[in-house]
The first five atom37 places (N, CA, C, CB, O) and aatype in JSON, in Angstrom:
{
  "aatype": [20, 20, 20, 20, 20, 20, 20, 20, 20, 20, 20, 20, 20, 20, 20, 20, 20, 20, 20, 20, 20, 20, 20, 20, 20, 20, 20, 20, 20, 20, 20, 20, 20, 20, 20, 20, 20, 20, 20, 20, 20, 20, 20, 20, 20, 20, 20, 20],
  "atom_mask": [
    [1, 1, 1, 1, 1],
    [1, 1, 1, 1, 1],
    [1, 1, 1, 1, 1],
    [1, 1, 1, 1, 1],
    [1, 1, 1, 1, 1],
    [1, 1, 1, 1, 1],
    [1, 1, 1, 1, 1],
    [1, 1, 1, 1, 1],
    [1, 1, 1, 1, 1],
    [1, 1, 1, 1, 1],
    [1, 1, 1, 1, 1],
    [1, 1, 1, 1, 1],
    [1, 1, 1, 1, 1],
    [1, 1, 1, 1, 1],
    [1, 1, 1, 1, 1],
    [1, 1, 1, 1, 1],
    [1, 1, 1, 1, 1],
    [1, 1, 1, 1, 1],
    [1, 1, 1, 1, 1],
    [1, 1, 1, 1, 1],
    [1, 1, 1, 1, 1],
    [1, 1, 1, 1, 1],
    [1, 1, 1, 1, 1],
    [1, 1, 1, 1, 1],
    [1, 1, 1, 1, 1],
    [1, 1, 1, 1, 1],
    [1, 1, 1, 1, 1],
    [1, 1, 1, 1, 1],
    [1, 1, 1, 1, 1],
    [1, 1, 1, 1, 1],
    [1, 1, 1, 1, 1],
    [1, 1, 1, 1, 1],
    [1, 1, 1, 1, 1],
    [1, 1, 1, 1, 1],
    [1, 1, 1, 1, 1],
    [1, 1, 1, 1, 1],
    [1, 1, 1, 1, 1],
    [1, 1, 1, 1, 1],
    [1, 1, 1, 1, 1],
    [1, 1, 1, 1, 1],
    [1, 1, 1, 1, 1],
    [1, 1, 1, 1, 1],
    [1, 1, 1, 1, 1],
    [1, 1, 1, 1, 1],
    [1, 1, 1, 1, 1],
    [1, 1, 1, 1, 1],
    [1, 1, 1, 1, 1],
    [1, 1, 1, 1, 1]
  ],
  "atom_positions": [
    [[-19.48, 12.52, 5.74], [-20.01, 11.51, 4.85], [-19.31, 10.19, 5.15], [-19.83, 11.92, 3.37], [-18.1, 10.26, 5.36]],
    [[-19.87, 9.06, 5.19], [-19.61, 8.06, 5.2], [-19.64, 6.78, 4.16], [-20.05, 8.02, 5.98], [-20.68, 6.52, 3.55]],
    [[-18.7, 6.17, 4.03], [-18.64, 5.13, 2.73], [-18.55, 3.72, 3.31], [-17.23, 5.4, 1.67], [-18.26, 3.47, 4.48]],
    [[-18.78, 2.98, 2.53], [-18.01, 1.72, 2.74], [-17.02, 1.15, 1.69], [-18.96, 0.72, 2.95], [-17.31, 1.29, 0.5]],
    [[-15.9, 0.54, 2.03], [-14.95, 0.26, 1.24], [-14.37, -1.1, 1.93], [-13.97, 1.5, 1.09], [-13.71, -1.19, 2.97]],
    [[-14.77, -2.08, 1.12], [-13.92, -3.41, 1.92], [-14.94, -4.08, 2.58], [-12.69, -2.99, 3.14], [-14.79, -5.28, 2.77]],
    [[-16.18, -3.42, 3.05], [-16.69, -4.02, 4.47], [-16.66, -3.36, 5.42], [-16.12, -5.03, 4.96], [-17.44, -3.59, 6.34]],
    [[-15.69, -2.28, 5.48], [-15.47, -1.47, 6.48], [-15.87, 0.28, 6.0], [-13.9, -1.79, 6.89], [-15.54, 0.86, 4.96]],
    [[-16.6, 0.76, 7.07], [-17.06, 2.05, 7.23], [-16.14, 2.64, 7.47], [-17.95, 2.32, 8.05], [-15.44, 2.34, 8.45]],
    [[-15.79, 3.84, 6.51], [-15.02, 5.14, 6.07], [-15.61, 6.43, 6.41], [-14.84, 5.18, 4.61], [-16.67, 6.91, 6.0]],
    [[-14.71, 6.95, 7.28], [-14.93, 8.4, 7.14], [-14.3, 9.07, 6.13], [-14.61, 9.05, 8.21], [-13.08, 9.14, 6.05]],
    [[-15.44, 9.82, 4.97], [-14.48, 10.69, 4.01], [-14.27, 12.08, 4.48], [-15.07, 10.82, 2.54], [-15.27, 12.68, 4.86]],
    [[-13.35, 12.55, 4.5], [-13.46, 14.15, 4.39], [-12.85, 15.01, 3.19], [-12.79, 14.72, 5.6], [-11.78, 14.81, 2.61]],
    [[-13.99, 16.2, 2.92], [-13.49, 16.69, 1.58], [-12.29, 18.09, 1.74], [-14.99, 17.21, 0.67], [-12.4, 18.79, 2.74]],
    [[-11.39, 18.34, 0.93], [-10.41, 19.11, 0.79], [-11.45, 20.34, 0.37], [-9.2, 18.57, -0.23], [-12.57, 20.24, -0.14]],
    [[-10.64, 21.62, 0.78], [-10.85, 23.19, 0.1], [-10.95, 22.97, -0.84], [-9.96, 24.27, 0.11], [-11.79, 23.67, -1.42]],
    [[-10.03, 21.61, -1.93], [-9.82, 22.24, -3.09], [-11.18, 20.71, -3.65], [-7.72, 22.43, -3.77], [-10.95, 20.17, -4.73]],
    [[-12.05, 20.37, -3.08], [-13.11, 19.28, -3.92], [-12.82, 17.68, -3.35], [-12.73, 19.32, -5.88], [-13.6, 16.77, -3.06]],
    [[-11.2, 17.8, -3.35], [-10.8, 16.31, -3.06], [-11.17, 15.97, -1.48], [-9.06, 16.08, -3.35], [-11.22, 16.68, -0.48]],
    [[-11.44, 14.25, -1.79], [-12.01, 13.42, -0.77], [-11.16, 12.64, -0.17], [-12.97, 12.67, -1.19], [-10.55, 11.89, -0.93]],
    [[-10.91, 12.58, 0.9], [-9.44, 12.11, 1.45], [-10.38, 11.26, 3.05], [-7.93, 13.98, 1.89], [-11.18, 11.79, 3.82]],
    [[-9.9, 9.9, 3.05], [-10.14, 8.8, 4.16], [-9.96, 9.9, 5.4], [-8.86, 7.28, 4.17], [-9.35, 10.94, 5.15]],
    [[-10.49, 9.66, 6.71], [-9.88, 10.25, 8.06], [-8.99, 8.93, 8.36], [-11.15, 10.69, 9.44], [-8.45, 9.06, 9.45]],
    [[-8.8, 8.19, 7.97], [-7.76, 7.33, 8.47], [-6.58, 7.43, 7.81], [-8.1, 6.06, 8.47], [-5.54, 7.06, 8.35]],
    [[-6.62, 8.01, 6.36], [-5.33, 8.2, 6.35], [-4.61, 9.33, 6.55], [-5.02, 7.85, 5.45], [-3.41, 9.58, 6.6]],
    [[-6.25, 10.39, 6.76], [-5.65, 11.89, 7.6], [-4.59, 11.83, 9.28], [-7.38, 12.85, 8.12], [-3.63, 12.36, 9.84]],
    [[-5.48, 10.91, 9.41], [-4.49, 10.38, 10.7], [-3.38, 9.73, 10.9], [-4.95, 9.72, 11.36], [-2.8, 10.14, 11.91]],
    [[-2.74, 8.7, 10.24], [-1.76, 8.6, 9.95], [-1.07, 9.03, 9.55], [-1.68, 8.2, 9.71], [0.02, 8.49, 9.78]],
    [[-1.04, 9.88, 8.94], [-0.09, 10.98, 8.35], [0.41, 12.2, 9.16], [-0.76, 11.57, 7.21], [1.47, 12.78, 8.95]],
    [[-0.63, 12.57, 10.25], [-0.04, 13.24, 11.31], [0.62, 12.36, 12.41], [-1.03, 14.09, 11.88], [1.61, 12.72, 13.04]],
    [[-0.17, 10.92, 12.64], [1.04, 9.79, 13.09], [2.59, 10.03, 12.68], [0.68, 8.32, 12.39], [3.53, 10.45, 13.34]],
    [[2.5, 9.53, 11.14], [3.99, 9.6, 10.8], [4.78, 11.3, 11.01], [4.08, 9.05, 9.06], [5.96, 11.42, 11.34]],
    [[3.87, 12.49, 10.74], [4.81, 13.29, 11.2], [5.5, 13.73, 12.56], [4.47, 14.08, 10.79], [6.61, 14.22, 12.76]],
    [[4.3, 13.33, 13.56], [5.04, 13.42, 15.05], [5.95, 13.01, 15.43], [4.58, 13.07, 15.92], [6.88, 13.4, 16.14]],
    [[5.46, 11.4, 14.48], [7.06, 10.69, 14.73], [8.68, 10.89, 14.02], [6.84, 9.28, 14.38], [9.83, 10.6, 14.36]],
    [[8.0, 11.57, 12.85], [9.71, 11.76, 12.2], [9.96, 13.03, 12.93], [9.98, 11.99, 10.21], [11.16, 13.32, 12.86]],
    [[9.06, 14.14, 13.79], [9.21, 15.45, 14.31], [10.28, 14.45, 15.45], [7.55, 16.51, 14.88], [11.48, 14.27, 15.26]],
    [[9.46, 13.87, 16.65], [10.31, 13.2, 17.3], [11.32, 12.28, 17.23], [9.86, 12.91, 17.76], [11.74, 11.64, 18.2]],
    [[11.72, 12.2, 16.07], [12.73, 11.14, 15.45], [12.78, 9.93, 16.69], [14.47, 11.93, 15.11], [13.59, 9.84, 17.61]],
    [[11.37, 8.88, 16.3], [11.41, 7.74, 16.76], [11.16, 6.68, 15.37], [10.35, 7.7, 17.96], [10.83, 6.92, 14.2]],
    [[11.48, 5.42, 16.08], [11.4, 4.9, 15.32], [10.03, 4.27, 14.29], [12.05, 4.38, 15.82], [8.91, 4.27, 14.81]],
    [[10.16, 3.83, 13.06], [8.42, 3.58, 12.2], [8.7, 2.45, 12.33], [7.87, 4.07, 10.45], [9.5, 1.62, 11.91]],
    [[7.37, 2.64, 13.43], [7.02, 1.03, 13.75], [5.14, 0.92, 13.07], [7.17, 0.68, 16.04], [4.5, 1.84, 12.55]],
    [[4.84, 0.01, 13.23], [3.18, -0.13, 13.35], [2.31, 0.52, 14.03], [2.8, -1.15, 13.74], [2.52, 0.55, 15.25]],
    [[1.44, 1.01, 13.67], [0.53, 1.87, 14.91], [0.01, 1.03, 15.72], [-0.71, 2.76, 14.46], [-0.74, 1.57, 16.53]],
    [[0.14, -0.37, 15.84], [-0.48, -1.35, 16.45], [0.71, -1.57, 17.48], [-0.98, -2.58, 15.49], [0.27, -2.17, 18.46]],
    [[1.84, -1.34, 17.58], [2.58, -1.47, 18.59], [3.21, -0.37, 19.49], [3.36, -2.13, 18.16], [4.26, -0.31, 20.13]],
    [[1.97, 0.65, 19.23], [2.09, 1.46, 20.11], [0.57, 1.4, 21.35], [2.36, 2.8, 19.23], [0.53, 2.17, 22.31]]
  ]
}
């Protein structure tokens, strides 16, 4: 499903349990864990 929020087109995806959660912030969140897995530093995803 797709939304708009802002102007900008959202991918929603829904949880097992009903809840609707962004794919962008599904992704970032496995961003930030690779990186605290690899203990680098939190920078911007834009300066990678």
């Amino acid at each position: 499903m797709k939304e708009r929020v802002y102007g900008v087109e959202q991918i929603v995806m829904s949880t097992k349990m009903g809840d609707q959660r962004a794919m962008s912030l599904l992704l970032r969140n496995v961003f930030d864990a690779r990186m605290a897995l690899l203990a680098q530093p939190w920078q911007t995803i834009g300066q990678y």
